[in-house]
Each structure stands twice: as C-alpha cells, then as structure tokens.
N, C-alpha and C positions, 0 to 999 in steps of 0.2 A: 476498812478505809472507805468502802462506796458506804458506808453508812454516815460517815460523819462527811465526808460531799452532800449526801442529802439533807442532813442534819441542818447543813450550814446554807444549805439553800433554801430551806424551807424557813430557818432565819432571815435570811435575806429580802423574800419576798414578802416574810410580816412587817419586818421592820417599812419595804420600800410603801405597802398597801396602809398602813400606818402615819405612814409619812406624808401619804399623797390624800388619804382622807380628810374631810373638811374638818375646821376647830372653831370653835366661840372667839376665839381670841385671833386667829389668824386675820388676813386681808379677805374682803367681802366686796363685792359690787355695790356698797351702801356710795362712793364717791368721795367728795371732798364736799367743803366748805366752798360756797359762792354768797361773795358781797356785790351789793349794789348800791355805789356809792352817789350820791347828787352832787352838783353845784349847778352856777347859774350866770345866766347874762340878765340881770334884773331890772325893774320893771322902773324906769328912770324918775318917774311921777310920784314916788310915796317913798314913807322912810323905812314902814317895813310890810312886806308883803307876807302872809300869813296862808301857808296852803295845808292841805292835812289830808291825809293819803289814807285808805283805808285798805287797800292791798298792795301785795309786791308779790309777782309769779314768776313762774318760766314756764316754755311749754317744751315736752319732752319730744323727738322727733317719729312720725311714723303715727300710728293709733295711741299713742299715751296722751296724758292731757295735763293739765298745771298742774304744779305744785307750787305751791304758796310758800311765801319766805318770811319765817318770822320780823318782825320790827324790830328793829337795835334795842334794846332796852324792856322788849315785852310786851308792850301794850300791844291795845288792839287797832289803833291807829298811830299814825306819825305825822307830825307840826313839823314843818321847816319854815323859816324868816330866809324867803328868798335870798333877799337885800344881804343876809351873813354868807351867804354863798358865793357873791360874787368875785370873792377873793380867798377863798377857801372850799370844803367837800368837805361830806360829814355819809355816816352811813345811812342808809334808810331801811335796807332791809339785809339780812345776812342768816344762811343756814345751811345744810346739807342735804343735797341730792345726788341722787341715784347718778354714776358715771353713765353717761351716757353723749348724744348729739343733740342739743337744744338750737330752738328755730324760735324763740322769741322770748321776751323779757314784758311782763304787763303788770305797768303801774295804773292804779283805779283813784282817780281825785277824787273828793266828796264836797271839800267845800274850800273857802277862799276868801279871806278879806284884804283891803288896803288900809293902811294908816300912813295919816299924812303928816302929823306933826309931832311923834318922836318915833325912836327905834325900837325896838323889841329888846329888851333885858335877858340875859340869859344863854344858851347854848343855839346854834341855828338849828339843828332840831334836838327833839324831845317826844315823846306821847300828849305832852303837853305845854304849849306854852303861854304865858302872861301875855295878853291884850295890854299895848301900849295905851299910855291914855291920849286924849285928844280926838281929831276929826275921825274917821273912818269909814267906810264904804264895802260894803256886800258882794261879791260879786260871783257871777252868775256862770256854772261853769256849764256847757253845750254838753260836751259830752264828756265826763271824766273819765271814761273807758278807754287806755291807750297803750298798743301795742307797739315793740318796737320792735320789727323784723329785722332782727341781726345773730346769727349764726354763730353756736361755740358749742365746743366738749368741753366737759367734765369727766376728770378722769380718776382714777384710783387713789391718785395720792394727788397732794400741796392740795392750792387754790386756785379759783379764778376769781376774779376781781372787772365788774364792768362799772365804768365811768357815766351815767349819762347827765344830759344839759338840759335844764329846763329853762327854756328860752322868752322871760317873764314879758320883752318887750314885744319876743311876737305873740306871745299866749293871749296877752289882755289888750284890750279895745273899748273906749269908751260909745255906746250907742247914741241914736240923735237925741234920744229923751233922759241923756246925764247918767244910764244906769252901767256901770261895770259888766261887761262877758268874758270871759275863757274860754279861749279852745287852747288845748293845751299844748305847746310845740313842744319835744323833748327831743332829744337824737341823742344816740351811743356818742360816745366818743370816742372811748376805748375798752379792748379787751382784752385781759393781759390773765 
C-alpha cells in the first residue's frame, strides 16, 4: 500500500513539474499587438497635404529602448493626405511588443508637400501615394523627430490601440520669404 502512495505521488509531481514547465506553444512575455492610428485637424490652405513618415516607435520603460513598429501595409515609409484625415483615421504603424510599461510613442517625419488645386486620389495613407496635379509647394520640416510623452502598458493578451492628432494648422506656417516650414504638433488623443 505505501508503495503505490508513493507510486502516485511521484505521478503527481511529474505530471505537476510538466505542467508547470515552459512550452513553444503556451503564453510568453512576447505581449500583444499595438496600433497607432492618425487623423487630423488639417491644414486649411491646400487640398491635400502630403506627409511621409519614415518611422513609428515606442520606447520601453527603465533601461530598454525603441522599438520600431512596422508600417501598415510594409513599406518602409508611410504617406498620409492629411486633408483625408480630417474626418476619418487610418493606421500608420501596427505590431507586437514586449508586455511591458511604455513611456513614449515616436513618430520621425521626413518630408512634406502642399497641393493647392486638387485632392489626392486614393486611400489617406499608403507607402505610397499619387502627387495630385497642379500648384504645389515643398515644405520644410525643422525637426521631424517627435516624441510623444504619454504612458501605457502592454500586456499579455488583446491590444492597445493609441489615437494621435496631427495638427496640420498648427504644424505649418508660411515664412516672410513665401517658403512652407513644419514643426510638427501631434498629441495622443487616446489610449485605449
């Protein structure tokens, strides 16, 4: 009888040391899924504003440091037509990080035109989009490097999803010598 008590205890403890052991397949500290979606308060003077992003990060809290979020669709930059924004959001960057406590979201502008006399054709963003035809103007972005100090976890499971505003009328300014600048205003909206 004490043989098969220990029989079954020594069962008990394979199966529990089994159970409790790590798996390929189980749940991991890999996190979830974070999107980070645009829209806009756009830039009142043109019919489509043309901006193109060359990164989307987050920064992890403590000693880690960015990680970079793919571009919807793959490329290695992302176009958005402010102007389609102002009544809609569209994704700009979306992937999977590490559960964790993040302390900032950093979108990097590269470049930036206006068109004045038609709209932009096509989706509000893309890796790429069609230059409308007619006038158009260059504009000059100060610093495209912008971070947005707003605080969120990532956890194990679902998603988070953050909002932010790119705020086209206060970003652009025309200078005394006719030339287009950017500085870029964006703010979170939400984080959900």
């Amino acid at each position: 009888m004490r043989q098969m008590y220990r029989a079954l205890l020594v069962a008990i403890v394979a199966v529990t040391w089994l159970g409790c052991s790590g798996s390929s397949s189980g749940p991991s500290s890999a996190g979830s899924t974070l999107n980070v979606m645009i829209k806009d308060a756009p830039f009142a003077d043109a019919k489509a504003v043309l901006v193109t992003f060359s990164e989307v990060s987050a920064h992890v809290s403590g000693a880690g440091g960015f990680t970079v979020l793919p571009f919807s669709g793959g490329g290695t930059t992302r176009t958005c037509d402010l102007k389609k924004l102002a009544t809609s959001q569209d994704v700009l960057g979306t992937g999977t990080l590490a559960a964790g406590h993040y302390t900032q979201i950093r979108l990097v502008v590269t470049s930036a035109v206006l068109y004045f006399d038609n709209a932009s054709a096509g989706p509000a963003c893309a890796a790429a989009i069609v230059a409308p035809a007619g006038l158009s103007a260059q504009i000059g972005v100060s610093s495209g490097d912008i971070k947005l100090n707003r605080e969120f976890d990532v956890t194990a499971s679902g998603a988070t999803t953050i909002l932010v505003d790119f705020d086209g009328n206060q970003s652009i300014h025309i200078e005394g010598n006719g030339t287009y600048m950017m500085s870029p205003v964006i703010a979170v909206v939400s984080v959900q």
